[in-house]
N, C-alpha and C positions, 0 to 999 in steps of 0.2 A: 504494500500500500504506500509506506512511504516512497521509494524507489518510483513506484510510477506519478508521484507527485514531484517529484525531483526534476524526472525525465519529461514529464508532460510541461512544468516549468521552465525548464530549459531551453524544449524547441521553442515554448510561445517567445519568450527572450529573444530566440536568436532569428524567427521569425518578424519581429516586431524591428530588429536592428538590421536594417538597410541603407545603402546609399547610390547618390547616381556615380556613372562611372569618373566625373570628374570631380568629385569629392563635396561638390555644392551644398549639397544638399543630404541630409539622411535622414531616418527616423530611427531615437535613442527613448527606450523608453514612450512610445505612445507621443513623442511630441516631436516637429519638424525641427530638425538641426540647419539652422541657415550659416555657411562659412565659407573660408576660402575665395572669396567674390574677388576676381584679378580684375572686373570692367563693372561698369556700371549694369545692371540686371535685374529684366522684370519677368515677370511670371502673370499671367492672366488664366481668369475661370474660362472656362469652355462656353459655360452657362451667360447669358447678357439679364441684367434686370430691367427693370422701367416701373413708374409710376412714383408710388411712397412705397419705402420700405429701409427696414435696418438693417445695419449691419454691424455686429458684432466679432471683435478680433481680442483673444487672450492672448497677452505675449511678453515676452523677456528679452531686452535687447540687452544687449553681450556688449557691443561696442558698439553706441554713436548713434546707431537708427533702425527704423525697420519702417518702409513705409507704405501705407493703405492707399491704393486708388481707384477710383469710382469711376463710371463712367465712360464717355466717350470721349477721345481726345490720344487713347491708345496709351503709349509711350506720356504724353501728355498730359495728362488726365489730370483732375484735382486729386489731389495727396496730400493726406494725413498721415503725418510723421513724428512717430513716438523717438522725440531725439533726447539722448543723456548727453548734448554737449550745451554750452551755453547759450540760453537760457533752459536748463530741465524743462522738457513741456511738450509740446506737439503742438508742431509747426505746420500749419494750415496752408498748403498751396495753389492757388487756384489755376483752373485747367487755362493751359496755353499762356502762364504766366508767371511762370515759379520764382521770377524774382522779385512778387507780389505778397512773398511769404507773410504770415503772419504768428508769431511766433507767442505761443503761451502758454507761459510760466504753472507749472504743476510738479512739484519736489518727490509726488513719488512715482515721479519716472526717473529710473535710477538703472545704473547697471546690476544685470544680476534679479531685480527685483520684477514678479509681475504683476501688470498692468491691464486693465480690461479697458478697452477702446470699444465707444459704441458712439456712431455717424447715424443720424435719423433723418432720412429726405422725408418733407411734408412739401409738396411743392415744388417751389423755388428757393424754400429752408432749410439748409444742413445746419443740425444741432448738432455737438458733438460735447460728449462726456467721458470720462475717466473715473472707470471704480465709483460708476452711478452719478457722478458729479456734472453738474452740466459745467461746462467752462467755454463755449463759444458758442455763436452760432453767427451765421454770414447768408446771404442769398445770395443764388449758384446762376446760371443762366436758366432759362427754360432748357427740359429736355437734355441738358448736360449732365443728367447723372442718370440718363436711360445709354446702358450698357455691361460689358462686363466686370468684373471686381480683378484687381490685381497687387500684388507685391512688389516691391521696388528695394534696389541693396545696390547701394555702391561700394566701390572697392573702401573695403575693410570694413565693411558695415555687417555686423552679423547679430542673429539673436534665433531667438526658441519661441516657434510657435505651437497653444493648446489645442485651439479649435479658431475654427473663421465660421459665424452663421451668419443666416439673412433670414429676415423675418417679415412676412407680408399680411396684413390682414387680423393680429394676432399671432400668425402660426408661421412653423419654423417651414423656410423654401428652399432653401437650399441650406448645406452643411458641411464642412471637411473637419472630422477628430483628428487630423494626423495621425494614424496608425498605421498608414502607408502612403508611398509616394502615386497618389491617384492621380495618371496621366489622364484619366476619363473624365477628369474634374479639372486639369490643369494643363497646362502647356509646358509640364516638368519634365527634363528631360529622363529617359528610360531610365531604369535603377540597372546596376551594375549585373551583368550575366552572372547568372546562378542564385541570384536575389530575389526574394519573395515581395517583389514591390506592388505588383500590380491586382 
């Protein structure tokens, strides 16, 4: 009995710990390991949204940043960036203008430590909170935040993601636990041959 709890322990372990082949990305433990980033680099959902709706991201930045983007604009897009440089906070970017940043101040965005990020379109109103806190809200263009959801890491920017939801209506519409590297959900590259990624 114990022997087969041991062993059944172990595969889930060594099942759950994957990476892609160029070391970007893996999953440790049930949560997306984001590193090694040599160029600036995004990642987009497969899935486009539109209308109202949330989006919720738990997350641990490591170094510097991790950052949320909504919408159309692709590469572009507005972005929410949980940054531990200064000012601590998350730096609000609006699409097609990132040097429009707006930058605000929340102490426990910290390296190491995590942080719940939740962006709520009503409209033309992204409200955005931190660990349930409201701390900004701005109006977006019309129709600028009907699209995909994506990540963004520049070089040496790394961190740990728990889960990414979206919520529409009340109810949860889309979902990633990270407990593997879902290219069916993502534009992640393949996990390394012989890896239980997909």
């Amino acid at each position: 009995m114990v022997l087969t709890v041991i062993c059944s322990t172990f595969v889930q372990s060594f099942a759950n710990n994957v990476a892609t082949a160029d070391g970007t990305l893996k999953i440790e433990d049930g949560k997306l390991v984001v590193s090694n980033i040599q160029q600036e680099t995004f990642y987009h959902t497969d899935q486009v949204f539109s209308g109202d709706y949330t989006v919720e991201m738990r997350a641990r930045v490591n170094n510097q940043a991790v950052g949320l983007l909504l919408g159309q604009g692709g590469n572009n897009a507005a972005m929410w960036s949980l940054a531990t440089v200064n000012p601590l906070g998350v730096w609000v970017h609006p699409m097609n203008n990132w040097a429009g940043v707006v930058k605000v101040p929340f102490d426990q965005v910290q390296n190491g430590r995590w942080v719940t990020l939740k962006v709520a379109i009503q409209g033309t109103t992204a409200t955005t909170y931190l660990n349930d806190q409201q701390v900004h809200q701005y109006t977006v263009p019309e129709g600028s935040t009907d699209g995909p959801i994506g990540l963004r890491f520049s070089t040496t920017e790394s961190a740990d993601l728990d889960y990414l939801k979206v919520y529409q209506d009340g109810k949860t519409i889309w979902e990633d636990g990270f407990n593997k590297i879902d290219s069916n959900k993502w534009d992640f590259p393949a996990p390394q041959s012989g890896t239980t990624g997909d």
